[in-house]
C-alpha positions as semicolon CSV with decimal commas, in nm:
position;residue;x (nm);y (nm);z (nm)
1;X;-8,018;-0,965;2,292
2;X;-7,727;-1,187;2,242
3;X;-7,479;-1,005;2,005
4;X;-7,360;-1,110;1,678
5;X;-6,951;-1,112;1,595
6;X;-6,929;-1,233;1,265
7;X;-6,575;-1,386;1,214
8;X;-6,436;-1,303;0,856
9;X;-6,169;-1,538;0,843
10;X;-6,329;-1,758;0,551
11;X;-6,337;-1,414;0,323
12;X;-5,976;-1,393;0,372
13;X;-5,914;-1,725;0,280
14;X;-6,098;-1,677;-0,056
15;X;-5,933;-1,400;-0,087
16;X;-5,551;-1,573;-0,027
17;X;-5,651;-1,820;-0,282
18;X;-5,646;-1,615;-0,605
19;X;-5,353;-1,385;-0,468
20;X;-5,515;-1,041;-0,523
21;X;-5,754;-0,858;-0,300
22;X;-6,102;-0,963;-0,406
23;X;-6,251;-1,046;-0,171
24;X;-6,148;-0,726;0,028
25;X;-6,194;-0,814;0,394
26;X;-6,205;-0,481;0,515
27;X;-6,458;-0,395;0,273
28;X;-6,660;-0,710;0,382
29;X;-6,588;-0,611;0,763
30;X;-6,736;-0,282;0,733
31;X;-7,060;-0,458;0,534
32;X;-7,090;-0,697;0,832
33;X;-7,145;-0,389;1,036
34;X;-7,389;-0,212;0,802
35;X;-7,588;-0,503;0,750
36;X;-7,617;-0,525;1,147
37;X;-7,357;-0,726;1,271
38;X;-7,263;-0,630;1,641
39;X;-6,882;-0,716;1,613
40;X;-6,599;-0,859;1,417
41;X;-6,356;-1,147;1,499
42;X;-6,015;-1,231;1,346
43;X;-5,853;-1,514;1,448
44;X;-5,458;-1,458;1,292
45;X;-5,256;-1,728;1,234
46;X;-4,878;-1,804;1,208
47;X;-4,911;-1,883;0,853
48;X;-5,119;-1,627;0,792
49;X;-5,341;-1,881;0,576
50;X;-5,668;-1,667;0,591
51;X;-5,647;-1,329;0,823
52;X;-5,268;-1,160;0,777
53;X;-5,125;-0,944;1,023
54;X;-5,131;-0,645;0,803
55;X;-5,535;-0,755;0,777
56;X;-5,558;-0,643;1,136
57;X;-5,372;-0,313;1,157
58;X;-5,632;-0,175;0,846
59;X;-5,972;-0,350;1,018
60;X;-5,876;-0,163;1,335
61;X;-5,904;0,171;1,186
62;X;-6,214;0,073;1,040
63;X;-6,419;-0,153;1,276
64;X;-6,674;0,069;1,469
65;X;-6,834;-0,214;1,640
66;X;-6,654;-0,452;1,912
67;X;-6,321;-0,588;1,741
68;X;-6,249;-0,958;1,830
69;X;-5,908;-1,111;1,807
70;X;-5,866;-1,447;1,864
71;X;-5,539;-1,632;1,897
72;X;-5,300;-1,839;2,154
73;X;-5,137;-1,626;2,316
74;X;-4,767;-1,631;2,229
75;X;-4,516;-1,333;2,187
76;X;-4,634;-1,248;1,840
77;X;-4,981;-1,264;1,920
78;X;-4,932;-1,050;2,256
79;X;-4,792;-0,828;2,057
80;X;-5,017;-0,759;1,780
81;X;-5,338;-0,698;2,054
82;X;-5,085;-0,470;2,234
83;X;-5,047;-0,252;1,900
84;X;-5,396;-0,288;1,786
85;X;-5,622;-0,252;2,106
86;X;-5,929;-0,438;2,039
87;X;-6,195;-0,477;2,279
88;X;-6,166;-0,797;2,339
89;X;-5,910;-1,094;2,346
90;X;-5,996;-1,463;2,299
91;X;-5,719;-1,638;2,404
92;X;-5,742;-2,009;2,254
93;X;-5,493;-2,295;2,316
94;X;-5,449;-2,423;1,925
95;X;-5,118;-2,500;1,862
96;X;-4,943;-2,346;1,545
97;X;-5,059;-2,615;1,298
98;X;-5,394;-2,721;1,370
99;X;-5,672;-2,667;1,091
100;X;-5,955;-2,501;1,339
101;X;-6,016;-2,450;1,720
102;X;-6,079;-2,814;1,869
103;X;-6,078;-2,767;2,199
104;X;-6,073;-2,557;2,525
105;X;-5,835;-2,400;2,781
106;X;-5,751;-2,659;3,047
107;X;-5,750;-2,401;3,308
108;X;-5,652;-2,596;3,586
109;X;-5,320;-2,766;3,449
110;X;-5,270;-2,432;3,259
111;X;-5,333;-2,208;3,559
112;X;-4,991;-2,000;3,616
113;X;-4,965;-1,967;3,229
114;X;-5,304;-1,849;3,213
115;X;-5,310;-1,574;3,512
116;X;-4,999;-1,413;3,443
117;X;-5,115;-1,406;3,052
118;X;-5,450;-1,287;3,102
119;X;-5,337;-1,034;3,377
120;X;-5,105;-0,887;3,140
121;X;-5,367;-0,853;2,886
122;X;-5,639;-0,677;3,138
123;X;-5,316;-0,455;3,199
124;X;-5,331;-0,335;2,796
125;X;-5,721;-0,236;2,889
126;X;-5,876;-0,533;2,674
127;X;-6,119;-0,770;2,761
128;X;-6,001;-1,106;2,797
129;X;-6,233;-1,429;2,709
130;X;-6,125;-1,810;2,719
131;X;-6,179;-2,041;2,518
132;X;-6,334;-2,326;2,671
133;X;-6,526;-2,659;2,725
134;X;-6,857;-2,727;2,891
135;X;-6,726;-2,830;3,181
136;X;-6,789;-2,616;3,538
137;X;-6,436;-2,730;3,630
138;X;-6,276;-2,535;3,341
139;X;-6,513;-2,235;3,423
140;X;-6,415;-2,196;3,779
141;X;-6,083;-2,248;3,640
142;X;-6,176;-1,959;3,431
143;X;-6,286;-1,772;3,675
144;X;-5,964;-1,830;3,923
145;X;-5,727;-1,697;3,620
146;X;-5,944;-1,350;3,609
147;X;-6,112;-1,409;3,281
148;X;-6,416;-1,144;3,213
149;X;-6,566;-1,417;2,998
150;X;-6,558;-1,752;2,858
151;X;-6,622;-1,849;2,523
152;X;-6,795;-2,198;2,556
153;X;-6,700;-2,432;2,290
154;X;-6,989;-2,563;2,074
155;X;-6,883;-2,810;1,827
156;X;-6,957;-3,130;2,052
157;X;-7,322;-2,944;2,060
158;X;-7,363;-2,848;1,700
159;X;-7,273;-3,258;1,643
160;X;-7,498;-3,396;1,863
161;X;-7,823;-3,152;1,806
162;X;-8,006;-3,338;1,525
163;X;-7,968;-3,638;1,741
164;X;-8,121;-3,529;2,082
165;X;-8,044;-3,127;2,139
166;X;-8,168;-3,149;2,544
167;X;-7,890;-3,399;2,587
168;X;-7,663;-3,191;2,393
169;X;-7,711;-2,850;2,526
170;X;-7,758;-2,988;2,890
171;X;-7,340;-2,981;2,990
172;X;-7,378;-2,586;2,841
173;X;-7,662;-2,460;3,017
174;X;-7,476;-2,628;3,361
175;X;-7,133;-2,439;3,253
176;X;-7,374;-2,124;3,181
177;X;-7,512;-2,137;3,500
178;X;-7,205;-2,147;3,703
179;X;-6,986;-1,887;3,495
180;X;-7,314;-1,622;3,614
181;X;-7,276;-1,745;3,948
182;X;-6,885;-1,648;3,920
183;X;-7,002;-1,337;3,780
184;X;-6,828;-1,358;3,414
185;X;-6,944;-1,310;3,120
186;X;-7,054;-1,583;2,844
187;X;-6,977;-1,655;2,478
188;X;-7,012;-1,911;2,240
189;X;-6,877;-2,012;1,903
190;X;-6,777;-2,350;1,630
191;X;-7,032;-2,501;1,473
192;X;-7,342;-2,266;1,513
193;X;-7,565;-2,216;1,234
194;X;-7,902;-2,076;1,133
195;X;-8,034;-2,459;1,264
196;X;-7,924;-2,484;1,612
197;X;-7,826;-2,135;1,686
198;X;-8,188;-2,023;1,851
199;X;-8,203;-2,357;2,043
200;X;-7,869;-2,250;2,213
201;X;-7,963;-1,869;2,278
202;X;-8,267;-1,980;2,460
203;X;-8,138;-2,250;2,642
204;X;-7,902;-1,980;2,793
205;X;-8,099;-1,653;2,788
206;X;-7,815;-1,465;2,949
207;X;-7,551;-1,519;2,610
208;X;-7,361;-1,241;2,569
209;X;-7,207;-1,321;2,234
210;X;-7,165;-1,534;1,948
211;X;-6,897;-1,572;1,706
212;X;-6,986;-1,723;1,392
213;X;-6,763;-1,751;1,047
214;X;-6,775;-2,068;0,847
215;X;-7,122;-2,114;0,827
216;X;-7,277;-1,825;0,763
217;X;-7,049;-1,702;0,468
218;X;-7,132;-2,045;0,338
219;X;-7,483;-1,935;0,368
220;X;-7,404;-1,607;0,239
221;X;-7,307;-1,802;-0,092
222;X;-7,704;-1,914;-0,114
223;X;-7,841;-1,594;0,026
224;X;-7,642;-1,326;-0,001
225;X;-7,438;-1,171;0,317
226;X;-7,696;-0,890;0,401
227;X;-8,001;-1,147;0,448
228;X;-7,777;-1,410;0,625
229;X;-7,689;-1,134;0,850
230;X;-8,026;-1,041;0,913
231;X;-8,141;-1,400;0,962
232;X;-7,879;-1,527;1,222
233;X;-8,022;-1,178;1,415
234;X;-8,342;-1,315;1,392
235;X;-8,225;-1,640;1,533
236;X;-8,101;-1,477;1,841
237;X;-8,391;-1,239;1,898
């Protein structure tokens, strides 16, 4: 079964926009878990506009499933994931002011940066994942770096599935295909929700993990969080 990592950065932001702590995102981290999530993701910003530093330091004492942090990889980043520990690293290449994740790793043009970073990360004991496109060039750049795992971008899929979804999962189950063949692992995240998530999971049986925020706390709103929970499980049964 593909696991679930439910990224809580949208409570946070709630949460920053009254000032106080209600929504309190380690409260809602350890309900992820209860209500069967397999993992939580952060994704800590510069600005600390949703997830805050001192966010992380209290979820790590607290998450008992795998703990995600996702981030490019600068000095304050590399340090936070060398205090905290988490199981796994996703290193993405957003630069300090972008709103969300828009693209992947170009792990060819990026290739020094990359191996020394993600060597000194493996060093720390954490897994490291990339962020990047569906593109087999970028995996076996991936690959070449010593990556355990990609994270394969999906918004240019979640776009294009109402309007043909074999064309627009084709370029992932290719990039699926030849990450196994490298022997690393595969994960996915932007964009999936409880409409195009089970297309996705069995287009690529072998999908180790999802990471999925925005849209299902917006479906929490309608449903309430334990249900969502339970339905985006059902979606990748």
């Amino acid at each position: 079964m593909t696991r679930l990592s439910v990224n809580i950065n949208k409570f946070a932001t709630l949460r920053n926009a009254r000032g106080a702590n209600n929504p309190d995102v380690v409260k809602a981290a350890v309900d992820c878990e209860r209500f069967g999530a397999q993992g939580i993701t952060v994704h800590p910003r510069p600005d600390e506009r949703h997830i805050r530093h001192a966010d992380v330091l209290q979820l790590c004492k607290v998450v008992s499933t795998e703990f995600n942090i996702e981030g490019y990889p600068d000095a304050r980043y590399l340090q936070l994931i060398r205090e905290v520990k988490p199981a796994q690293a996703t290193l993405v290449p957003d630069p300090p002011g972008v709103l969300t994740s828009n693209a992947g790793w170009d792990t060819v043009s990026q290739k020094d940066f990359l191996k020394k970073t993600v060597g000194e990360i493996k060093s720390m004991g954490i897994r490291v994942s990339l962020f990047v496109d569906p593109s087999e060039k970028m995996v076996e750049g991936a690959a070449k770096v010593g990556a355990d795992r990609i994270e394969l971008y999906t918004e240019p899929y979640a776009a294009n599935y109402h309007r043909d979804r074999d064309m627009a999962v084709a370029p992932y189950v290719r990039a699926a295909a030849r990450a196994r063949q490298l022997g690393i692992g595969l994960n996915a995240g932007h964009d999936l929700d409880l409409q195009n998530l089970k297309f996705l999971r069995q287009s690529i049986p072998a999908l180790d993990e999802v990471s999925i925020g925005h849209a299902l706390v917006c479906d929490a709103l309608y449903l309430g969080l334990e249900n969502t929970i339970q339905l985006y499980l059902r979606e990748l049964k």
